[in-house]
C-alpha positions in Angstrom: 91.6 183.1 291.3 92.4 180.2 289.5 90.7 178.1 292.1 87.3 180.4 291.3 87.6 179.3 287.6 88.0 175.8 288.2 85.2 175.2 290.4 82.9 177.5 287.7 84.4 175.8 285.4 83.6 172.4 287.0 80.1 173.7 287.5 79.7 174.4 283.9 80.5 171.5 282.8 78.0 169.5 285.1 75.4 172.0 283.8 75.7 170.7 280.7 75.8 167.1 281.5 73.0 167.2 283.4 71.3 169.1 280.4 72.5 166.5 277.9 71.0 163.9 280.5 67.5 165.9 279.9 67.3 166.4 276.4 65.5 163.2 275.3 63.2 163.4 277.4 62.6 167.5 276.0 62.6 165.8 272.6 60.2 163.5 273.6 57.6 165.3 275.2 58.0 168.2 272.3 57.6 165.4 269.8 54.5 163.8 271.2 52.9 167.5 272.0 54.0 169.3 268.6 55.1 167.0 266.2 52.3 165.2 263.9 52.6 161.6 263.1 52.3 161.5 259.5 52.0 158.3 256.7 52.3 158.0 253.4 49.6 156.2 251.2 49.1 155.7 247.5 45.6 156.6 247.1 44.1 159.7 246.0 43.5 162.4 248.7 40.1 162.4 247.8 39.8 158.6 248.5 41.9 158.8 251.8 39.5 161.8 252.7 36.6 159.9 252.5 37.9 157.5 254.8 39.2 160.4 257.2 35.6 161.2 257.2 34.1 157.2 258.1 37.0 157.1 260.3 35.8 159.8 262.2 34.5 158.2 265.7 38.2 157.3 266.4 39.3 160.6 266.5 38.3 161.8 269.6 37.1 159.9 272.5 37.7 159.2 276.8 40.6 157.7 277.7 40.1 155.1 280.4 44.0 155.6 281.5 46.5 157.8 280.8 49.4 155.1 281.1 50.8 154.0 277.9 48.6 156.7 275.9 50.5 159.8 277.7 54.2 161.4 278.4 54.6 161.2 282.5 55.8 164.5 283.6 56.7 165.9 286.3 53.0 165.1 287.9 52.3 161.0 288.3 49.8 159.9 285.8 47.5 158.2 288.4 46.2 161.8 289.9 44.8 162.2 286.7 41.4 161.8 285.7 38.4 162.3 282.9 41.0 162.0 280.4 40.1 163.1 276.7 41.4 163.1 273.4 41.4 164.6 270.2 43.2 164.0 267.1 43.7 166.5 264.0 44.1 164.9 261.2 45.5 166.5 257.8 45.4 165.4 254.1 47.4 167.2 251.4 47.9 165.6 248.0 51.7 164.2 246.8 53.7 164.9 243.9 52.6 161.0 242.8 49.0 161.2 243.0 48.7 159.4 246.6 47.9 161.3 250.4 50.0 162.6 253.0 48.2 161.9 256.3 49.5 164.0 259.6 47.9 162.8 262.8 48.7 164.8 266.0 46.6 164.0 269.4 45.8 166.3 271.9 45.1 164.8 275.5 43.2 166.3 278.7 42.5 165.4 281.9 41.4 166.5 285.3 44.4 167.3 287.8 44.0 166.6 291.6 46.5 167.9 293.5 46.8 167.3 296.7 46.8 171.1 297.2 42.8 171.9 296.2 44.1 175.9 294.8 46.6 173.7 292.5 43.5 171.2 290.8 42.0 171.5 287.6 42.4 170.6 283.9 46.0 170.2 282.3 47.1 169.5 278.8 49.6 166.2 278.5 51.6 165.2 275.9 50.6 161.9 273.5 53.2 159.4 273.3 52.4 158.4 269.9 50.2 155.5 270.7 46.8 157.6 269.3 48.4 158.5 266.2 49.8 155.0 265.5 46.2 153.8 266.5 44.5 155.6 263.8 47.4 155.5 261.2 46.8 151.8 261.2 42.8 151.5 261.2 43.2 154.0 258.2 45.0 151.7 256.2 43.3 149.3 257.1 40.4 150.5 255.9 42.0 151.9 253.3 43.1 148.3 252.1 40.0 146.8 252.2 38.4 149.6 249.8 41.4 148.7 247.6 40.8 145.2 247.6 36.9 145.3 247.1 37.7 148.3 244.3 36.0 151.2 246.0 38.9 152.6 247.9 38.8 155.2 244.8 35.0 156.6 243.1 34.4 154.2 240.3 34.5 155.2 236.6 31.6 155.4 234.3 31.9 152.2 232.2 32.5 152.4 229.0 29.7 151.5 226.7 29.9 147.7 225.4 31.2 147.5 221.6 28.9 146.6 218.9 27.7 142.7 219.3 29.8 142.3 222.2 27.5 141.1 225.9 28.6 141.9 229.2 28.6 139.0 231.3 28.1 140.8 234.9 24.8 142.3 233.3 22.0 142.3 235.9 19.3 140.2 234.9 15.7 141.2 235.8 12.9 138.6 236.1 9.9 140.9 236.6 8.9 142.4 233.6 9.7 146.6 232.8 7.4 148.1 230.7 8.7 150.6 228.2 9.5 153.7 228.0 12.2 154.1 231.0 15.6 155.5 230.8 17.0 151.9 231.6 19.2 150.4 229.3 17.7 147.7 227.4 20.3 145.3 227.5 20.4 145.9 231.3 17.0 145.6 231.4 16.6 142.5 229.6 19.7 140.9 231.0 22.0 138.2 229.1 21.2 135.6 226.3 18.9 138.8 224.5 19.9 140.0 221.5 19.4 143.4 220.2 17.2 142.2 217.5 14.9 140.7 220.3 14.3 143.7 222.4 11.5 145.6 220.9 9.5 142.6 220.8 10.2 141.1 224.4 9.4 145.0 225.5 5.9 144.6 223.8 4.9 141.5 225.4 5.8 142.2 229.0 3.7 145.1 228.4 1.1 143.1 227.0 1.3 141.1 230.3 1.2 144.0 232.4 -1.6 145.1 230.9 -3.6 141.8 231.2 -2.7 142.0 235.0 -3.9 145.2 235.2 -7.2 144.2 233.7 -7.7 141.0 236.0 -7.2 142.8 239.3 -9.8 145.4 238.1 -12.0 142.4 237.6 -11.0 141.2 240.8 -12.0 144.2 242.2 -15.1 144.5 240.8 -16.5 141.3 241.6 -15.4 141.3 245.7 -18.2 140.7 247.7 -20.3 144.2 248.7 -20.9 143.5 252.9 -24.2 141.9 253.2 -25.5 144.4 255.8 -25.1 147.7 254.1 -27.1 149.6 251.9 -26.2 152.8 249.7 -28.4 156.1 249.2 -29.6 156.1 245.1 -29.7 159.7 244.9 -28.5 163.5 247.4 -31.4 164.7 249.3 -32.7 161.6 250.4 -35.0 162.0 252.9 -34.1 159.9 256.3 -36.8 159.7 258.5 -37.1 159.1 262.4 -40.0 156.3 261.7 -41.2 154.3 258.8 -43.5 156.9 257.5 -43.2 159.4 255.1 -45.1 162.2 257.5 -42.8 161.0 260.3 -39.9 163.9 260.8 -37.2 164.0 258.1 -33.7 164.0 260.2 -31.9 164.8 257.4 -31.0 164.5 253.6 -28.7 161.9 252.7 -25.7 162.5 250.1 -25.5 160.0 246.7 -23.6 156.9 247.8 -24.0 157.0 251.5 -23.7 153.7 253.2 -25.7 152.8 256.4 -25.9 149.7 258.3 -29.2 147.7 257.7 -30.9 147.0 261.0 -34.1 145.7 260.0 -36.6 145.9 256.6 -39.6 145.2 255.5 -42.0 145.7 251.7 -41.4 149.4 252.2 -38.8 151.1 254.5 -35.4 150.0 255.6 -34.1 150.7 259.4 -30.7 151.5 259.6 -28.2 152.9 261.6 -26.9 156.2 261.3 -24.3 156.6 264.2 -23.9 155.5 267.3 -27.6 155.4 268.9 -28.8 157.4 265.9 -31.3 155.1 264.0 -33.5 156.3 261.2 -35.9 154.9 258.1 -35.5 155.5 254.4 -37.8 154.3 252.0 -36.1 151.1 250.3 -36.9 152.4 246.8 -34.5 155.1 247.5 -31.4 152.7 248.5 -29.5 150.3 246.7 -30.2 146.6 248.3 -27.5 144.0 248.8 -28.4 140.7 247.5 -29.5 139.3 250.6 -30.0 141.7 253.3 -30.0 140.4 256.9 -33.7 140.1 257.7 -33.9 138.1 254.3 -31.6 135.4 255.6 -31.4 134.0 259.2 -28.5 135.6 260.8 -25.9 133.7 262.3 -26.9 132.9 266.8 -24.6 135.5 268.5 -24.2 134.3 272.0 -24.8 137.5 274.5 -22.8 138.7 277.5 -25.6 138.0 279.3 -29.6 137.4 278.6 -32.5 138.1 281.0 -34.3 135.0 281.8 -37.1 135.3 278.8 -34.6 135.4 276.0 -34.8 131.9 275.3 -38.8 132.5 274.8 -38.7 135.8 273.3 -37.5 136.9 269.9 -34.8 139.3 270.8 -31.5 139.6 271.7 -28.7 141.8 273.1 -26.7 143.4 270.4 -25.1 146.4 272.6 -24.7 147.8 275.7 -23.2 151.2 276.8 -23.8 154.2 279.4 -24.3 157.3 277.7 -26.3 160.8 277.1 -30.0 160.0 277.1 -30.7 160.0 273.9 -34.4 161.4 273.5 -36.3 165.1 274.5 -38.2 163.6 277.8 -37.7 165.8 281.0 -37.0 163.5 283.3 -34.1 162.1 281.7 -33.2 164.8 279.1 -29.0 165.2 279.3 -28.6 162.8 282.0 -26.6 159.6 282.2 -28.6 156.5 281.3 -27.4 153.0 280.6 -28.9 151.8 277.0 -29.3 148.4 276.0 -30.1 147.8 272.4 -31.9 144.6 270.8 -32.4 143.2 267.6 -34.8 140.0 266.6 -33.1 136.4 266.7 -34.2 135.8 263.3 -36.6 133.3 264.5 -39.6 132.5 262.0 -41.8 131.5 265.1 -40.5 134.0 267.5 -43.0 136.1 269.1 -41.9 140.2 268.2 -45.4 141.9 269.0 -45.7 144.9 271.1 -46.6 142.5 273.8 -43.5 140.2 273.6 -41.7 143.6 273.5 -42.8 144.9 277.0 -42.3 141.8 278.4 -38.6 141.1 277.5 -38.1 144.6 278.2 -39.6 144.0 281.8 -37.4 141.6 282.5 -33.8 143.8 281.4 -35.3 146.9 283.4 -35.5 144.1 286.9 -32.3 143.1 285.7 -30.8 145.8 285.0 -32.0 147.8 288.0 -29.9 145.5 290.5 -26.8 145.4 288.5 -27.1 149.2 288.9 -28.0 149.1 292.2 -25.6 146.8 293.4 -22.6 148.4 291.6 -23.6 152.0 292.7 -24.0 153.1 289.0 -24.5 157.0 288.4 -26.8 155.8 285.9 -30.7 157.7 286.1 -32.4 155.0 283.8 -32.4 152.7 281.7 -33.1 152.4 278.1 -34.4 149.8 275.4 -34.2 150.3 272.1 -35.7 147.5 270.0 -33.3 147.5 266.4 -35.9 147.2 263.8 -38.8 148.9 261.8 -41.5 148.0 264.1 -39.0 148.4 266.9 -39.0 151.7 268.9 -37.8 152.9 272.3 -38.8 152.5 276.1 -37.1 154.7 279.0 -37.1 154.4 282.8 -35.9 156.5 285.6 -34.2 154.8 288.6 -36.7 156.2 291.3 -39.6 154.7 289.2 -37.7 151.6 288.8 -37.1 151.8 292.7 -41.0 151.8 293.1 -41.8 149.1 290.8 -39.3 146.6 292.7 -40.4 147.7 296.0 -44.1 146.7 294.8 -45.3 150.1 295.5 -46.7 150.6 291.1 -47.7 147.7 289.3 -46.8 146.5 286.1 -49.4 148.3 284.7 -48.3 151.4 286.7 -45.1 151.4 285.8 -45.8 151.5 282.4 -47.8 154.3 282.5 -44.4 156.6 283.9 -42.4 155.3 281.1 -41.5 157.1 278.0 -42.0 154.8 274.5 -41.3 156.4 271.3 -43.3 156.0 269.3 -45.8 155.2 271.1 -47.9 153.2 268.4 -45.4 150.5 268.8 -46.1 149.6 272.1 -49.7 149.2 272.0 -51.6 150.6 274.8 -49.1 149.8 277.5 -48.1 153.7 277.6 -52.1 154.8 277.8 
């Protein structure tokens, strides 16, 4: 019997070594799983919460190892991975006016056990490091605030006595007019006395007011474009030819501006949008001071001339492929490539109807093999001579065919044009 007890007895005892043996780590692992890391710090809580808040990236993030971050347990650290954290942190005021900061971590990470059934995510124990880690970068920042005196929210200054000057006072070079809610001796900045002030506020709005008048004289006197002209009165008439039975287009608002294309003693041509051209009686408009046709314009070198523009003048201004822009059946909403000229400005150049069909002739052979060659959708082609005495000349493609093939004559091929108007092109269309 006594032999039973001692052997229990001798069990007991190594229960309780063994026990003893354990209880560090216990402590350990309870501390870094339970027990927040806490730090003392004399500024405000208000202060210290602020920087909490800046602070607050560090406070969770992946881990890129568990070891030296993480109590090993009973599973080795290595099996472990996608390892998180998570840190509460706490702020409660002290009985001196400073912060109490607790900082515990919470750590988790994927578990892969050898036995699949037995993987998954698992809560570990932080060691302290993470706590320490932020503890420090809080007073850190926390000492840097202090040092640059913004670690607490400044104080409204007090107002500077009677005669006295501030000597950080900002000083302001460009002028304040007044009126505002700043403080003049902010305003005016050092070295300006009170008796001053009224006086200095006067002439800076003097000068502003000087400014003010010169750019409005700057403004006034820039340079109106050269090629634009402005409608006098609303409802004036814009009319598809320089005549006033041709057909009104529309009524033109006070103030509108459209781009001279050509003039003459009675009627400007101008450009409306795009291909939309149209005449208004030049009485009606408000010239520039020298519109284009009254001064040379400057040589504008073309993407490429047929052979006669050196004799001719006209030149390129545009070219595009686009919605016939007329009522004539055989090319009414069809695709059309459009080439629009205006005069070279030269005094000796030839511009009569005649010169007219025979520059055109020469784009519609051009043009008709460029189309031809690049397998162009194109039906025809159009001319549109930019100016008052100008007008219009279409082609279709199977004409065009004809006329190369020598089957119609020059002659011929005028006849199965369209011109608009007509007048302009002499008796080429009869």
């Amino acid at each position: 019997m006594r032999l039973v007890n001692r052997t229990v007895h001798n069990h007991l005892l190594s229960a309780i070594v063994y026990f003893a043996a354990l209880a560090p780590l216990f402590s350990s692992a309870s501390r870094g799983q339970d027990t927040p890391y806490e730090r003392t710090f004399p500024q405000s809580k208000i202060a210290v919460e602020k920087a909490v808040r800046d602070l607050k990236s560090s406070t969770a993030g992946h881990l890129p190892v568990l070891d030296g971050f993480a109590v090993s347990g009973d599973s080795p650290l290595d099996r472990f991975q996608h390892a998180y954290y998570q840190c509460t942190v706490r702020v409660s005021s002290t009985p001196s006016g400073g912060a109490l900061v607790r900082v515990s971590a919470k750590i988790t990470a994927w578990y892969a056990d050898t036995e699949a059934s037995k993987s998954g995510y698992r809560v570990l124990a932080s060691n302290g490091r993470l706590e320490s880690d932020f503890l420090e970068r809080l007073a850190d920042t926390l000492r840097e605030r202090t040092a640059s005196g913004s670690a607490n929210p400044p104080s409204k200054p007090a107002p500077p006595k009677a005669g006295s000057r501030d000597a950080s006072a900002p000083t302001l070079s460009a002028p304040m007019p007044r009126g505002t809610d700043v403080d003049l001796h902010f305003k005016l900045g050092p070295g300006v006395s009170s008796a001053t002030q009224p006086a200095n506020a006067d002439q800076h709005t003097e000068e502003l007011s000087r400014e003010a008048k010169s750019l409005e004289e700057i403004l006034r006197n820039q340079s109106h474009p050269n090629n634009l002209v402005a409608v006098r009165k609303s409802g004036t008439p814009v009319f598809v030819s320089p005549s006033e039975g041709a057909k009104v287009m529309f009524f033109a608002a006070a103030e509108d501006e459209y781009e001279i294309l050509d003039t003459n003693a009675s009627w400007v041509h101008v450009r409306i949008s795009g291909l939309s051209r149209g005449w208004i009686l030049r009485s009606n408009l408000e010239m520039p001071e020298a519109s284009p046709t009254e001064t040379a314009p400057a040589e504008i070198a073309p993407v490429s001339q047929p052979a006669a523009a050196g004799k001719l003048g006209f030149r390129i201004e545009d070219e595009q492929v686009a919605s016939f822009p007329a009522d004539w059946e055989p090319l009414r909403g069809r695709t059309v490539k459009i080439i629009s000229l205006q005069k070279t400005g030269e005094r000796t150049a030839d511009t009569g109807s005649q010169a007219k069909l025979a520059f055109a002739k020469s784009l519609l052979d051009k043009e008709y093999v460029e189309l031809t060659q690049s397998s162009s959708t194109a039906a025809g082609v159009v001319v549109i001579f930019d100016s008052s005495d100008g007008g219009m000349l279409a082609a279709t493609m199977p004409v065009l065919q004809q006329w190369k093939a020598g089957t119609l004559s020059d002659e011929a091929l005028w006849r199965r044009c369209y011109f608009d108007p007509p007048e302009l092109f002499g008796s080429a269309n009869h």
